[in-house]
DRENTORKOL-3810 file (N, C-alpha, C; in nm, 4 decimals):
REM DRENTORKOL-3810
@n.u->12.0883; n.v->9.3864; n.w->9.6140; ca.u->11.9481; ca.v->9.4109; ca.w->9.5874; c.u->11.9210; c.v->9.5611; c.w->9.5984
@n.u->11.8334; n.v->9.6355; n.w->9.4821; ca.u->11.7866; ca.v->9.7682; ca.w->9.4596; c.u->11.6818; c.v->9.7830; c.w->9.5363
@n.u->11.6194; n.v->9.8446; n.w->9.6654; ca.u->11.5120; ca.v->9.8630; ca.w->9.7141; c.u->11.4427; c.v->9.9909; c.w->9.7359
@n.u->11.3118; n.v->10.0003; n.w->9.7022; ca.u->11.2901; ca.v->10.1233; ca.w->9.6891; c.u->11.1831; c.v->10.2073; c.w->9.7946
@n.u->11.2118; n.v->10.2933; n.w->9.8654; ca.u->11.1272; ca.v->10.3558; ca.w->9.9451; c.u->11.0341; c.v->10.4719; c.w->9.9515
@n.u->10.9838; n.v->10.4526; n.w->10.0423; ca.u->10.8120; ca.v->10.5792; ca.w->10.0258; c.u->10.7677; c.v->10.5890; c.w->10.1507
@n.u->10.7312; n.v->10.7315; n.w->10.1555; ca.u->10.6699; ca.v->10.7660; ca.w->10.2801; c.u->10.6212; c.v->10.9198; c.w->10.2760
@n.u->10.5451; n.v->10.9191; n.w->10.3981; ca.u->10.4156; ca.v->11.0563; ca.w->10.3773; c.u->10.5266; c.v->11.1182; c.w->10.4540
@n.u->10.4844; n.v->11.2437; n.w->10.5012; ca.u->10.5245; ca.v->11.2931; ca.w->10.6328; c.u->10.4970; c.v->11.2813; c.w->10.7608
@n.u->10.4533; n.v->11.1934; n.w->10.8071; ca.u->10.4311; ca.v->11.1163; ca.w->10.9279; c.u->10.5120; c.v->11.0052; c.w->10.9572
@n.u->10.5753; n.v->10.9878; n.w->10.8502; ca.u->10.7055; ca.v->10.8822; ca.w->10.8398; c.u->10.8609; c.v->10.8751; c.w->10.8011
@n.u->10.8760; n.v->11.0429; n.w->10.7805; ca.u->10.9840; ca.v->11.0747; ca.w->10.7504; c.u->11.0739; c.v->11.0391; c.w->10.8510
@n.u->11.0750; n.v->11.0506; n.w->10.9722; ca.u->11.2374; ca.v->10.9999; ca.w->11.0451; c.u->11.2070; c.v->10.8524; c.w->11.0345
@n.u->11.1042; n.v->10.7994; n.w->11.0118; ca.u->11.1073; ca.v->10.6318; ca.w->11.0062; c.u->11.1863; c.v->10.5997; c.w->10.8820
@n.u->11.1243; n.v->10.6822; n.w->10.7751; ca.u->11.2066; ca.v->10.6161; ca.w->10.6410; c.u->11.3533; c.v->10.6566; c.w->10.6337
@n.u->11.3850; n.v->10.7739; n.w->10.7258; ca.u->11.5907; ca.v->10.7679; ca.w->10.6970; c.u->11.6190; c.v->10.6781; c.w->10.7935
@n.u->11.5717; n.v->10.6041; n.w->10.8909; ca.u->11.6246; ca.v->10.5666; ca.w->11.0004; c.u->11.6131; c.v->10.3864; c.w->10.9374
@n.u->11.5118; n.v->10.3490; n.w->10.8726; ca.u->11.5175; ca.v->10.2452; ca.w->10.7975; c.u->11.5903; c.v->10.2565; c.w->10.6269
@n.u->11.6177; n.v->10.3783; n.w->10.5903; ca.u->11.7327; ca.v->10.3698; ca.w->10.5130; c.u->11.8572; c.v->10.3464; c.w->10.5560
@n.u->11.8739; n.v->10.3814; n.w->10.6273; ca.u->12.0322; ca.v->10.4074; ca.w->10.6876; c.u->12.0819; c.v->10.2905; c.w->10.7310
@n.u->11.9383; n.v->10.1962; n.w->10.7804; ca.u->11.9750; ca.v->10.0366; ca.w->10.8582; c.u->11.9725; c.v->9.9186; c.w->10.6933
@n.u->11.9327; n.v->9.9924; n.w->10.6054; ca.u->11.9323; ca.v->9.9065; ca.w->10.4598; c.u->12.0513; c.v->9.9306; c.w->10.4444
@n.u->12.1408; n.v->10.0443; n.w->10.4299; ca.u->12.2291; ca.v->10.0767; ca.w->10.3781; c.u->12.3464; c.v->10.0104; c.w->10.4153
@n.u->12.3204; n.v->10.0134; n.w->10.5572; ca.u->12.4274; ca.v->9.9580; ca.w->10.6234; c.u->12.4199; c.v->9.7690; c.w->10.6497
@n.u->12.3248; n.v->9.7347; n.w->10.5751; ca.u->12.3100; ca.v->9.6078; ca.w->10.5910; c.u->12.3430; c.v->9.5383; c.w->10.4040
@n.u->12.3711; n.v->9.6744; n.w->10.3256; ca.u->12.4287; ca.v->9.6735; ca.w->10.1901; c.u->12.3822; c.v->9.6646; c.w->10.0926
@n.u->12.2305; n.v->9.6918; n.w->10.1169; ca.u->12.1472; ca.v->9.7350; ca.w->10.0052; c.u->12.1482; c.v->9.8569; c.w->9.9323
@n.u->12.1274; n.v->9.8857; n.w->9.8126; ca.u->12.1153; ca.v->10.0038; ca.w->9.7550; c.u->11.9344; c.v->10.0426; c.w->9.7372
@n.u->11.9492; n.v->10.1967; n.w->9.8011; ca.u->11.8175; ca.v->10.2368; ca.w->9.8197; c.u->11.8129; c.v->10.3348; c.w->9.7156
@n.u->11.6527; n.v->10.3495; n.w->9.7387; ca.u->11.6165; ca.v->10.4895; ca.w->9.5765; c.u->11.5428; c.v->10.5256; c.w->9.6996
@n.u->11.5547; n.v->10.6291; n.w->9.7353; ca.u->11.4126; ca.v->10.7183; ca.w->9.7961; c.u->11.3255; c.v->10.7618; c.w->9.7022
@n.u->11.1844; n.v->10.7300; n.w->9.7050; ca.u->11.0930; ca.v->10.8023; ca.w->9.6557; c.u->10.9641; c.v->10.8502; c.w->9.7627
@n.u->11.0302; n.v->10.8705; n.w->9.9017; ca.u->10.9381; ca.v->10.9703; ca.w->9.9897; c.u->10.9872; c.v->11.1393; c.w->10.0034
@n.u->10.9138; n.v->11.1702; n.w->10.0971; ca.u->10.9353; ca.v->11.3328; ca.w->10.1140; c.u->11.0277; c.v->11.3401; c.w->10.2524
@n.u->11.0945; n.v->11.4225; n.w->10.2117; ca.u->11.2016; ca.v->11.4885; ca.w->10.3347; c.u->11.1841; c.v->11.5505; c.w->10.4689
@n.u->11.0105; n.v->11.6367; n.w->10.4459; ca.u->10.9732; ca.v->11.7171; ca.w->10.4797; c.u->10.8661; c.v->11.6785; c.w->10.6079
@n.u->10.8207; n.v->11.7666; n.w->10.6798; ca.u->10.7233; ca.v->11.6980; ca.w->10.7902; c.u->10.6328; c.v->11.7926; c.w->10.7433
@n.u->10.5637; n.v->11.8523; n.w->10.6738; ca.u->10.4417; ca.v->11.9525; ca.w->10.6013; c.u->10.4136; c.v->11.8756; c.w->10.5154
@n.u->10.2140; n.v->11.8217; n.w->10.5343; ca.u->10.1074; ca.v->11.7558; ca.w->10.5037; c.u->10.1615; c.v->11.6808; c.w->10.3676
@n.u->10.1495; n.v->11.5549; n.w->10.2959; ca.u->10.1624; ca.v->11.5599; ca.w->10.1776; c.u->10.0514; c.v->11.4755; c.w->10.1798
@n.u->10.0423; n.v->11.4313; n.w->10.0455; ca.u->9.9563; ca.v->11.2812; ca.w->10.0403; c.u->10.0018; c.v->11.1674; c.w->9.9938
@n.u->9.9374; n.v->11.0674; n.w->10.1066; ca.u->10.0902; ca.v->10.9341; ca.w->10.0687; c.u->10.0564; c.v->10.8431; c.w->9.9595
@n.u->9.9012; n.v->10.8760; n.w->9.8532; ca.u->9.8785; ca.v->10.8182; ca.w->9.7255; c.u->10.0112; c.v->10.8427; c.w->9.6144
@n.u->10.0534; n.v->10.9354; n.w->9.6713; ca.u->10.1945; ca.v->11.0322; ca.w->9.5323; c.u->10.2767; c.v->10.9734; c.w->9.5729
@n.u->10.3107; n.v->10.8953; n.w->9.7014; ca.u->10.4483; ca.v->10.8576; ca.w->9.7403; c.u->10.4665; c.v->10.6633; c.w->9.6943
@n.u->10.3407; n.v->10.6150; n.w->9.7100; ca.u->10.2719; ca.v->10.5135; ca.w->9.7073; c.u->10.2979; c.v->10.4669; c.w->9.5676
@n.u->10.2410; n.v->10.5436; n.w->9.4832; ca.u->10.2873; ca.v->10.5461; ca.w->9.3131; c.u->10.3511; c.v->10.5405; c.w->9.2673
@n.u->10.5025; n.v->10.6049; n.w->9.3493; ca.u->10.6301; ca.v->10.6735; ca.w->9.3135; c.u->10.7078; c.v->10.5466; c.w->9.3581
@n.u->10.6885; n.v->10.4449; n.w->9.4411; ca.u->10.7686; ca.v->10.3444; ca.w->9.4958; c.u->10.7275; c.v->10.2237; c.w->9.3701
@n.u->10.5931; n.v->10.1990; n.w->9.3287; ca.u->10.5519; ca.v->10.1177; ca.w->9.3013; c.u->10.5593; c.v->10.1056; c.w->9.1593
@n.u->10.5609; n.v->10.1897; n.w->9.0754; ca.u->10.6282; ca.v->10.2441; ca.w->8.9370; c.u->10.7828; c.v->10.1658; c.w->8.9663
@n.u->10.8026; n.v->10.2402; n.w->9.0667; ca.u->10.9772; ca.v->10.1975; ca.w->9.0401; c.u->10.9838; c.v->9.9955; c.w->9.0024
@n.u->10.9086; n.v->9.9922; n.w->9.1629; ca.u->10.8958; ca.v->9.7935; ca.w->9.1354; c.u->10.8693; c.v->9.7420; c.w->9.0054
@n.u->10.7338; n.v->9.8029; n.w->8.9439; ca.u->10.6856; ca.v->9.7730; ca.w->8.7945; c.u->10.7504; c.v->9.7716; c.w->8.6752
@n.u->10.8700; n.v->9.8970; n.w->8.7140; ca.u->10.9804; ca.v->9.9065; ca.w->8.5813; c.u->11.0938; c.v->9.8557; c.w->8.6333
@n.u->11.1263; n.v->9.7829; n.w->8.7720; ca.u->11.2296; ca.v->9.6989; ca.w->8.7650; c.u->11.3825; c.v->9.8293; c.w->8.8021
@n.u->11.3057; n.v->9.9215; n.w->8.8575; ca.u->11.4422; ca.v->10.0526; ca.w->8.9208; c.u->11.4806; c.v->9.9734; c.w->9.0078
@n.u->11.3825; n.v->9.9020; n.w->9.0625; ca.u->11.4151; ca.v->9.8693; ca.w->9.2080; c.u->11.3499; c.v->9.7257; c.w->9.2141
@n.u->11.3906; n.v->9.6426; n.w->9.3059; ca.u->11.3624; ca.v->9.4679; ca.w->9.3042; c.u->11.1972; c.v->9.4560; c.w->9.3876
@n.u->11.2469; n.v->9.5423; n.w->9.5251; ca.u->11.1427; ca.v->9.5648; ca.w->9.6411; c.u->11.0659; c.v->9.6969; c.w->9.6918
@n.u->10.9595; n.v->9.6956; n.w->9.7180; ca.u->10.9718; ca.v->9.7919; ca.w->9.7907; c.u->10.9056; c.v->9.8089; c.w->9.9249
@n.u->10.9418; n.v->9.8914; n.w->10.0507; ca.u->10.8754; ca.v->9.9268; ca.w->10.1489; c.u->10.8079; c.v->10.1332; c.w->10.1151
@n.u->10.7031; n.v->10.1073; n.w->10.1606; ca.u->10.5933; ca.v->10.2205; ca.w->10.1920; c.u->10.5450; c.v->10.2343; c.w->10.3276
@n.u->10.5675; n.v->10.3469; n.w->10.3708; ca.u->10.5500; ca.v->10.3832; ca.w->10.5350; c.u->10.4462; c.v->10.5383; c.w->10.5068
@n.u->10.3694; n.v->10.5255; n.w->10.6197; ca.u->10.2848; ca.v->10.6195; ca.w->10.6336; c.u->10.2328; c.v->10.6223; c.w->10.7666
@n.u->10.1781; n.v->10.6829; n.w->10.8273; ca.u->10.1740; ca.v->10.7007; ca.w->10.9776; c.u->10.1417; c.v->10.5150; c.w->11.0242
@n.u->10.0251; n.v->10.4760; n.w->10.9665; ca.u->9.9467; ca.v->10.3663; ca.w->11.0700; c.u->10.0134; c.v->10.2445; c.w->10.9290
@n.u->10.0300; n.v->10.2956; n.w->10.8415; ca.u->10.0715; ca.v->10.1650; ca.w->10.7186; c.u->9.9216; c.v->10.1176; c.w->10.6237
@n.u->9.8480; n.v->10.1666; n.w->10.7007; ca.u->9.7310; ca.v->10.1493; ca.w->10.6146; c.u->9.6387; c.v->10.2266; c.w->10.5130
@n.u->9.7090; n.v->10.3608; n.w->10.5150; ca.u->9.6425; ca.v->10.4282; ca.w->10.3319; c.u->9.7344; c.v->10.3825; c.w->10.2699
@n.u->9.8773; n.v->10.3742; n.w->10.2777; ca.u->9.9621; ca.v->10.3718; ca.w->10.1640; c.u->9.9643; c.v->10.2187; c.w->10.0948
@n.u->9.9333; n.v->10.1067; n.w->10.2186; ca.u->9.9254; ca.v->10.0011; ca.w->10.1637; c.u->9.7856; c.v->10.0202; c.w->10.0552
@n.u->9.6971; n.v->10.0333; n.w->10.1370; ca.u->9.5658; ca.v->10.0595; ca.w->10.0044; c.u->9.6074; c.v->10.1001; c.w->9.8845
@n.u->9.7021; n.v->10.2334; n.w->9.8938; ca.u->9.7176; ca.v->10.3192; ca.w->9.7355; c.u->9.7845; c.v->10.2628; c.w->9.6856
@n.u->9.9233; n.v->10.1555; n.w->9.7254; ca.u->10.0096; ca.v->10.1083; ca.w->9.6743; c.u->9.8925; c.v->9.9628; c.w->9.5905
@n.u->9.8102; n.v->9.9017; n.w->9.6431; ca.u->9.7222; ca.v->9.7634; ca.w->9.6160; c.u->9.6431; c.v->9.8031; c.w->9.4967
@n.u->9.6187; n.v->9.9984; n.w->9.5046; ca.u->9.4979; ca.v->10.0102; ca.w->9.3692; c.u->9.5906; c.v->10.0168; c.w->9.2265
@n.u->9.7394; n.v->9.9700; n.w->9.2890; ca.u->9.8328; ca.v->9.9964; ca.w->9.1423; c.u->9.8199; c.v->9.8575; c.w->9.0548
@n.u->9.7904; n.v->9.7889; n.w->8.9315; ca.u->9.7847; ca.v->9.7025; ca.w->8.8774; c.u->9.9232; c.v->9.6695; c.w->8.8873
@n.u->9.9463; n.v->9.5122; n.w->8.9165; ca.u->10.1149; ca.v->9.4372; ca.w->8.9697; c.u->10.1160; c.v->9.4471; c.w->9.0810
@n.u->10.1046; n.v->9.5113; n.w->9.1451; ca.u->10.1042; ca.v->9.5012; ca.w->9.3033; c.u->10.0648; c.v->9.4653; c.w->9.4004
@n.u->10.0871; n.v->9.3933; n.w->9.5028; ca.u->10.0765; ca.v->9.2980; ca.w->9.5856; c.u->10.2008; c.v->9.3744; c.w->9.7048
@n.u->10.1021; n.v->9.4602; n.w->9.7835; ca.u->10.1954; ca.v->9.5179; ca.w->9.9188; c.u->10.1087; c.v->9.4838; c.w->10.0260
@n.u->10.2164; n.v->9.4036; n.w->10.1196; ca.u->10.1349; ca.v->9.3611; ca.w->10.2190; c.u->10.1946; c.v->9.4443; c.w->10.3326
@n.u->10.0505; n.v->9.4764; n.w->10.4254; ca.u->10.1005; ca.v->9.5414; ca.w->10.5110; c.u->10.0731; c.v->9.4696; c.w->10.6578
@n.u->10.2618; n.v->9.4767; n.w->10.7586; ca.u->10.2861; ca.v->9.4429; ca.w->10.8127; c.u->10.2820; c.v->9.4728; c.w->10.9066
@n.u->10.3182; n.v->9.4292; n.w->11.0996; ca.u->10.3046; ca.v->9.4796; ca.w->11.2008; c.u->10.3755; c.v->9.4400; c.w->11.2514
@n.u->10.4709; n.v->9.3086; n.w->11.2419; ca.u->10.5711; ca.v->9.2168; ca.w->11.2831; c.u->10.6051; c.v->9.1420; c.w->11.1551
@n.u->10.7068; n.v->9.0536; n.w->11.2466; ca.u->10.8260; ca.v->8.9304; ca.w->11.1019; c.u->10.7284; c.v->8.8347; c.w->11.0448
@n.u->10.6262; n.v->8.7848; n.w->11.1309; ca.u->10.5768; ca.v->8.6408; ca.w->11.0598; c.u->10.4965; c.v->8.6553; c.w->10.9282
@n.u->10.3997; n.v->8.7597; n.w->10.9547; ca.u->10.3286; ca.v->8.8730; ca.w->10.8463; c.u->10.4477; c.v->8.9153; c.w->10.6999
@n.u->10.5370; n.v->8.9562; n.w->10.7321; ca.u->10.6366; ca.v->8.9826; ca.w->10.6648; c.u->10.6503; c.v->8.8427; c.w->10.5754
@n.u->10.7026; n.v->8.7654; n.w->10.6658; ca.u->10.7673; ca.v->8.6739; ca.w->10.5920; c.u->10.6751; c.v->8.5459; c.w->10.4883
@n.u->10.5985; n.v->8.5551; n.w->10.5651; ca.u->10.5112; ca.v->8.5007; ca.w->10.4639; c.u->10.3924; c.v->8.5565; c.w->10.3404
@n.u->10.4122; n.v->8.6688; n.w->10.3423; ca.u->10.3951; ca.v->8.7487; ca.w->10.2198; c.u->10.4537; c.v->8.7500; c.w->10.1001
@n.u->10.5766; n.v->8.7530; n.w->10.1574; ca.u->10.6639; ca.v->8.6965; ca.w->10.0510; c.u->10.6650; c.v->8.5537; c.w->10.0043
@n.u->10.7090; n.v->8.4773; n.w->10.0755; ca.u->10.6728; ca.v->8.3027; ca.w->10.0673; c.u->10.5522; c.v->8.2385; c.w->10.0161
@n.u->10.4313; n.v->8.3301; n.w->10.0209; ca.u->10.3467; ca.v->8.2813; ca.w->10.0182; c.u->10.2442; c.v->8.3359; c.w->9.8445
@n.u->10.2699; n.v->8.4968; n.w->9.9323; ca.u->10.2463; ca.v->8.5610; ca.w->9.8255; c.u->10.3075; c.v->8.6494; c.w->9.7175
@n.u->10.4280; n.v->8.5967; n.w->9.7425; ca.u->10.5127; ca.v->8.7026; ca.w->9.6644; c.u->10.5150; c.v->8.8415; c.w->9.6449
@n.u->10.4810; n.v->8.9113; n.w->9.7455; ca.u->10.4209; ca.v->8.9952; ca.w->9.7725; c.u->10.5307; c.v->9.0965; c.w->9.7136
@n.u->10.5467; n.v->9.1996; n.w->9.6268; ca.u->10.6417; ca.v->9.2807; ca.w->9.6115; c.u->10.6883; c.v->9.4189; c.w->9.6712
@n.u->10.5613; n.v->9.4986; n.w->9.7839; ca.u->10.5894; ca.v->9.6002; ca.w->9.8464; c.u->10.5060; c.v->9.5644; c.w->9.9815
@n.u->10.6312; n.v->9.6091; n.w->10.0778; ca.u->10.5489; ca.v->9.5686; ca.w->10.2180; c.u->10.5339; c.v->9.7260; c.w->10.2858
@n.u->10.4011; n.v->9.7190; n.w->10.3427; ca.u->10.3660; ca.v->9.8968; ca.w->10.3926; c.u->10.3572; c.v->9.8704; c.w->10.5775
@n.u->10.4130; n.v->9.9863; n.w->10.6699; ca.u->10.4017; ca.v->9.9561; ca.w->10.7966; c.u->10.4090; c.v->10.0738; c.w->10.8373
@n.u->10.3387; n.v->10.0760; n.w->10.9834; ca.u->10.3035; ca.v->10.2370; ca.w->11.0096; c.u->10.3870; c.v->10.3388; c.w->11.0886
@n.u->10.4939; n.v->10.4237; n.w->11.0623; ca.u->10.5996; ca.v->10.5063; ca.w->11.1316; c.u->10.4779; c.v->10.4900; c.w->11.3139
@n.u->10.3977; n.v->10.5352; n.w->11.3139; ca.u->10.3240; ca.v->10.5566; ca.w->11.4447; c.u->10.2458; c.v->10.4355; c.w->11.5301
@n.u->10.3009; n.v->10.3253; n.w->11.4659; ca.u->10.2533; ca.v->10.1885; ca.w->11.4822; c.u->10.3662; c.v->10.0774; c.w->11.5156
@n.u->10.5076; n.v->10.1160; n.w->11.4943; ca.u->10.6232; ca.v->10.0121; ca.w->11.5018; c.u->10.7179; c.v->10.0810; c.w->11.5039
@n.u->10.7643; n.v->10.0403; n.w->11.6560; ca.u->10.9239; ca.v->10.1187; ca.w->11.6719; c.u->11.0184; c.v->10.0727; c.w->11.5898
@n.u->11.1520; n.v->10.1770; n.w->11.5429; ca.u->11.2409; ca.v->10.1763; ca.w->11.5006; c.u->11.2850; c.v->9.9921; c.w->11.4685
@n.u->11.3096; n.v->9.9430; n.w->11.5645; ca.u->11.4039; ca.v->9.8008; ca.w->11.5925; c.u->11.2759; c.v->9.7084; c.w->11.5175
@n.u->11.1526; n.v->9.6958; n.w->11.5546; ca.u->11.0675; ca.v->9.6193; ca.w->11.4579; c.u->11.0518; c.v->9.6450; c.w->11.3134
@n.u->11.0880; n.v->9.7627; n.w->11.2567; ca.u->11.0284; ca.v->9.8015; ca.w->11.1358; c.u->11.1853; c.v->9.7740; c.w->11.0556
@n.u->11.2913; n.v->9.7470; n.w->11.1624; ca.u->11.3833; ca.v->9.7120; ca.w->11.0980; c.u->11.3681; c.v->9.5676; c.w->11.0442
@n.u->11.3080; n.v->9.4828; n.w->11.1489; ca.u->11.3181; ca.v->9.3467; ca.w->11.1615; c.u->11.1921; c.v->9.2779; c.w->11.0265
@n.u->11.1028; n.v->9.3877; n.w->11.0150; ca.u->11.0153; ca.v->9.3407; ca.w->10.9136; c.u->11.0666; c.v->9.3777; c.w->10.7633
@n.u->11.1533; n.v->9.4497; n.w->10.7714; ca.u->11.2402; ca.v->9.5279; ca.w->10.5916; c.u->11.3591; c.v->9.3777; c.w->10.6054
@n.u->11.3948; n.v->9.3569; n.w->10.6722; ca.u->11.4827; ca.v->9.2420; ca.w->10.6930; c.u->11.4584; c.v->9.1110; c.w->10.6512
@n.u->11.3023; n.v->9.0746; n.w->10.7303; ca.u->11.2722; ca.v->8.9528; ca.w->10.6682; c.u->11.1805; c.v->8.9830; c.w->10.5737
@n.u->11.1349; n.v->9.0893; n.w->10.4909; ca.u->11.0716; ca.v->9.0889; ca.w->10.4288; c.u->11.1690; c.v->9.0687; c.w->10.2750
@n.u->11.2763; n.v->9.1550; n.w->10.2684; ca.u->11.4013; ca.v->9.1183; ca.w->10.1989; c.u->11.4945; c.v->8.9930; c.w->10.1472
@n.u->11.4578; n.v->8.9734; n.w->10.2714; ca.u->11.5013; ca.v->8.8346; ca.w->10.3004; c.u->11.4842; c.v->8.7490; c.w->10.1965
@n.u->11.3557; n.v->8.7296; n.w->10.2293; ca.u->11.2640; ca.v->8.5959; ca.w->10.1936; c.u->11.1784; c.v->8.5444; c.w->10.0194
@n.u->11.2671; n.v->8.4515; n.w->10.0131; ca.u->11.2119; ca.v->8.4332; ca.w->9.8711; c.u->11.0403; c.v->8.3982; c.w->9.8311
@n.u->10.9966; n.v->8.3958; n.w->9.7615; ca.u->10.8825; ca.v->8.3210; ca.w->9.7077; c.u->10.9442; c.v->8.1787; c.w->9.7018
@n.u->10.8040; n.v->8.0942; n.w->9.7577; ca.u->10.8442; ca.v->7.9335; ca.w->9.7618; c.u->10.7873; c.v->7.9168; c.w->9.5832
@n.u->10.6773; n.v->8.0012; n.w->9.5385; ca.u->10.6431; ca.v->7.9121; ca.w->9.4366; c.u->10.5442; c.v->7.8250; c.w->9.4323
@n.u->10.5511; n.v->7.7123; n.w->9.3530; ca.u->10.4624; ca.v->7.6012; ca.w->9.3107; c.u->10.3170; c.v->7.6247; c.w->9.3825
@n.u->10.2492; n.v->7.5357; n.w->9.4605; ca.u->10.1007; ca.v->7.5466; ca.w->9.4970; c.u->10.0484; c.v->7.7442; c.w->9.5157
@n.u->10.1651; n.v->7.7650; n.w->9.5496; ca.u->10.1643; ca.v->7.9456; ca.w->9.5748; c.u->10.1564; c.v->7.9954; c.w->9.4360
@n.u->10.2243; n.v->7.9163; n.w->9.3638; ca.u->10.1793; ca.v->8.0692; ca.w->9.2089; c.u->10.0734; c.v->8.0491; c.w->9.2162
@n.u->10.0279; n.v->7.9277; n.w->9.1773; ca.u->9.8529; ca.v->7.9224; ca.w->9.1263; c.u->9.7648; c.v->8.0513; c.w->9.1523
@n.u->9.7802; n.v->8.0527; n.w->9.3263; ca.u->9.7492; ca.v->8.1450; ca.w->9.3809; c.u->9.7245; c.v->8.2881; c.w->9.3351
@n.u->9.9307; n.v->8.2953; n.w->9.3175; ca.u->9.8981; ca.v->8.4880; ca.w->9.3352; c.u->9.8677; c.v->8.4994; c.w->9.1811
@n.u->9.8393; n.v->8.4058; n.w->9.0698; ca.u->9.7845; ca.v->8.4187; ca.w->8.8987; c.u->9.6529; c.v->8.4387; c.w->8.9444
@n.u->9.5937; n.v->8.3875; n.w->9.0224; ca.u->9.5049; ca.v->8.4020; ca.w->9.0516; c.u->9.4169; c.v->8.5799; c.w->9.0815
@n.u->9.5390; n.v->8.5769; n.w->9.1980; ca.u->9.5186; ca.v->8.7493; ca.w->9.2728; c.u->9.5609; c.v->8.8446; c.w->9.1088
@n.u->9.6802; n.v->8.8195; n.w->9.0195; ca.u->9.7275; ca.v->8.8787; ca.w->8.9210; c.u->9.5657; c.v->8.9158; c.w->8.8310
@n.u->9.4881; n.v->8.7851; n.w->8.8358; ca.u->9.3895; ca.v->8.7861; ca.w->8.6667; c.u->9.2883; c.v->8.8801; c.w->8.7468
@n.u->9.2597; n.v->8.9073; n.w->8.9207; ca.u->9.1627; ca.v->9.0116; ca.w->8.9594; c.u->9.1975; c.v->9.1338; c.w->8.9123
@n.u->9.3106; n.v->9.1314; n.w->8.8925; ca.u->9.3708; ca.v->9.2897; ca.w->8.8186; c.u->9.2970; c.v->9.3683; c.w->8.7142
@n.u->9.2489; n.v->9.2496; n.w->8.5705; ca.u->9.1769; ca.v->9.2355; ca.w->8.4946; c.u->9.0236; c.v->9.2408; c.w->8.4831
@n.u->9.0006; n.v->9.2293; n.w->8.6007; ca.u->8.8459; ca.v->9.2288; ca.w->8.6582; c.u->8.7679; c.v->9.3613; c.w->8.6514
END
């Protein structure tokens, strides 16, 4: 699986430290965050992950930003997208299951290292169940249109 990542600068040692645990768990990653710890804005990084999902660079994606909550927003104002943002596994996992959720966002300053592993894990993980659930996210899809 191709997964693709994003992050401001408030999340830069979060996103190599959760690359490095993808990598080694044998995923292939695309970075599309910044390297750098000088100000950026995490709408550009947000875009840059979520493009990738839309054209299929990449299967998944995670978005990190200090608290997880602008980037999830910027990543949600992208039409296709459905990023849920997480704080633990159960959240995770049923985003996916439920909602098929395609980018999950969580906050470098909100979830140590070992949790933010455990939520890219089962968030990866976990398939869409489908059936009573599409209805659903066609549903969340036709607000797109709105």
């Amino acid at each position: 699986m191709k997964v693709g990542i994003a992050n401001d600068h408030a999340a830069t040692d979060m996103k190599k430290a959760v690359m490095k645990h993808l990598q080694d768990e044998g995923y292939e990653v695309v970075d599309y965050g910044t390297d750098g710890y000088e100000s950026v804005d995490y709408p550009d990084y947000a875009e840059k992950v979520c493009h990738g999902v839309l054209s299929h660079e990449v299967d998944l994606g995670i978005a990190i930003c200090g608290t997880g909550v602008g980037i999830s927003i910027a990543c949600n104002k992208i039409k296709g997208i459905r990023c849920a943002h997480c704080s633990e596994t159960y959240s995770a996992e049923f985003s996916r299951r439920h909602n098929d959720a395609n980018v999950v966002a969580f906050g470098a300053r909100v979830v140590g290292e070992e949790i933010a592993f455990q939520i890219a894990d089962t968030f990866l993980k976990t398939p869409f169940e489908g059936g009573r659930h599409q209805r659903r996210v066609d549903k969340i899809n036709k607000l797109d249109e709105r």
